[in-house]
Each structure stands twice: as C-alpha cells, then as structure tokens.
C-alpha positions in Angstrom: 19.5 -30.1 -59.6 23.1 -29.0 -60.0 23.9 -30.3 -56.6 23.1 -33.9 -58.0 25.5 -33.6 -60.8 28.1 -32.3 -58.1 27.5 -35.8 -55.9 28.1 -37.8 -59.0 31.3 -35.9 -59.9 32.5 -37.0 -56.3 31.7 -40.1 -56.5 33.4 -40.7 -60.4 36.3 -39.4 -58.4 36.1 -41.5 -55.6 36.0 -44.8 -57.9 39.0 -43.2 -60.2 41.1 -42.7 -56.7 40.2 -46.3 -55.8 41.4 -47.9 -58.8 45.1 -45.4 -58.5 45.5 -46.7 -54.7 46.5 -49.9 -52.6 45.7 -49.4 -49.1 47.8 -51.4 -46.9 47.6 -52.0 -43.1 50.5 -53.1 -41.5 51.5 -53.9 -37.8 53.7 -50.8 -36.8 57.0 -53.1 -35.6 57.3 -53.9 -39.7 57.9 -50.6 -41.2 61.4 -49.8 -42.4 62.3 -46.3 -43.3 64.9 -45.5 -46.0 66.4 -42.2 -46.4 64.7 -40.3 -49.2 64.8 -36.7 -50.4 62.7 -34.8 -49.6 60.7 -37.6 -48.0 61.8 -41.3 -47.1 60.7 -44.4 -48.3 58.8 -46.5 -46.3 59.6 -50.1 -46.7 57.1 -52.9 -45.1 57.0 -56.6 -44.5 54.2 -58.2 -42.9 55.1 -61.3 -41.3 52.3 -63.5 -39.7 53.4 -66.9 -37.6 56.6 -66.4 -38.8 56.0 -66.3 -42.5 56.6 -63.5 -44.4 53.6 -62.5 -45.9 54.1 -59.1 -48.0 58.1 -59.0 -48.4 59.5 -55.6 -50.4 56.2 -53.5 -50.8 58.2 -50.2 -51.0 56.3 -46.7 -51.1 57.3 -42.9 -51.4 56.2 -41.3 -47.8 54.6 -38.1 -48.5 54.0 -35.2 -45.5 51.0 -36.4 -44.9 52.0 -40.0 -44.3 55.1 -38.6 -42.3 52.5 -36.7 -39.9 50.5 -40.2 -39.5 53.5 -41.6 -38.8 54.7 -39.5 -36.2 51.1 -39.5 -34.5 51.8 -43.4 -34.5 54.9 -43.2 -32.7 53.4 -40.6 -30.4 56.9 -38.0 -31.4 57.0 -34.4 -32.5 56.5 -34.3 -36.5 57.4 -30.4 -36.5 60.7 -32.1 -35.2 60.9 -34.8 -37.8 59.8 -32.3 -40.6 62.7 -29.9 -39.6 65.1 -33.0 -40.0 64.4 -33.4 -43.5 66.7 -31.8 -45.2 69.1 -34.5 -43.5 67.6 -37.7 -44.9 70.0 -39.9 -42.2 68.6 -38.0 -39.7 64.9 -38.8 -40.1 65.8 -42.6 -40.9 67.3 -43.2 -38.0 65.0 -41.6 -35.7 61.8 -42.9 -37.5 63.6 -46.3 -37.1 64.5 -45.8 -33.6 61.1 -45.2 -32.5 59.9 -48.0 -34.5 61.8 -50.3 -33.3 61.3 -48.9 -29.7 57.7 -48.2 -29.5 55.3 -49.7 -27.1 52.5 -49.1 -29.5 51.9 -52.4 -31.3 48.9 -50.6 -33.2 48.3 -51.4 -37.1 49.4 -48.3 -39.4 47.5 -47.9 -42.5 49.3 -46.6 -45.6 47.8 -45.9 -49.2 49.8 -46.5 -52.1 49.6 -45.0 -55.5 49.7 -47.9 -57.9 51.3 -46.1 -60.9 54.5 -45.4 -58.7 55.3 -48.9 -58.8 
C-alpha cells in the first residue's frame, strides 16, 4: 500500500510543477541570448507569416537549458560552460551559432512563471 501513496505524491507534484511552468516551443532562428551572470538570458520572439506572434518573452537560462541548447546547435557545451564566467563570450557565440545554424529545428524551453 505505501507504494500507492508514493504514486499520488508524484503526481500532486507533477500538477504543482505544471501550474509554476510555461513551456514554450520556439523555432531555433528566434532565440536571442543576453549576457547574464552566471547564466544568460534567453530572449524569444516567434514570428509566423511575418507577424510577430510572442514579442519579449524573456527567461533566465539555467545549466540545464544551456546543455539543450548547445545539443541544438550541435557545439561543445563543456566549451560554452567554461566561457561563463565571461558573460560576452557565451552571448556572442550562442548568437553566432544561432544565427548560423542549419538546424531549423523547434527548441522547447520551460519557464518558471513566478520569475516573471
């Protein structure tokens, strides 16, 4: 029986996490990173047929999204980790390689609501 109390304890947490969160998914060309300390922001704009859609949606990247991130863009994140202590640094090669990529992928980002 005690398992039974621990699958309802997961799933109270899983709704509590799912009213904290936004998800967002985004096409990869309309990320914008800021320089942050330690991590950057990540600033987004979705723009469909020319119209922007989501203008200003601005989040705090975290290591975690920083690693999905660099698995989007296919470059080392080891590298882009070691580059945080120099906020520029990561900014404008996150931005490079955005700009530059030939993935045209979606990225999906989560967004804690109460850091708005």
């Amino acid at each position: 029986m005690k398992k039974g109390n621990d699958v309802k304890k997961v799933v109270e947490q899983l709704k509590f996490d799912a009213e904290l969160k936004d998800d967002f998914i985004v096409p990869l060309k309309s990320i914008e990173i800021d320089a942050g300390n330690p991590y950057p922001q990540m600033f987004f704009t979705h723009k469909e047929k020319g119209d922007t859609v989501a203008d200003g949606i601005e989040t705090q990247m975290t290591d975690h999204s920083v690693s999905q991130l660099c698995h989007k863009l296919e470059i080392g994140t080891s590298y882009i980790r070691k580059c945080l202590p120099f906020p520029e640094l990561v900014e404008t090669n996150l931005n490079h390689w955005i700009k530059n990529t030939k993935n045209n992928a979606d990225f999906f980002d989560s967004m804690n609501k109460s850091a708005n």
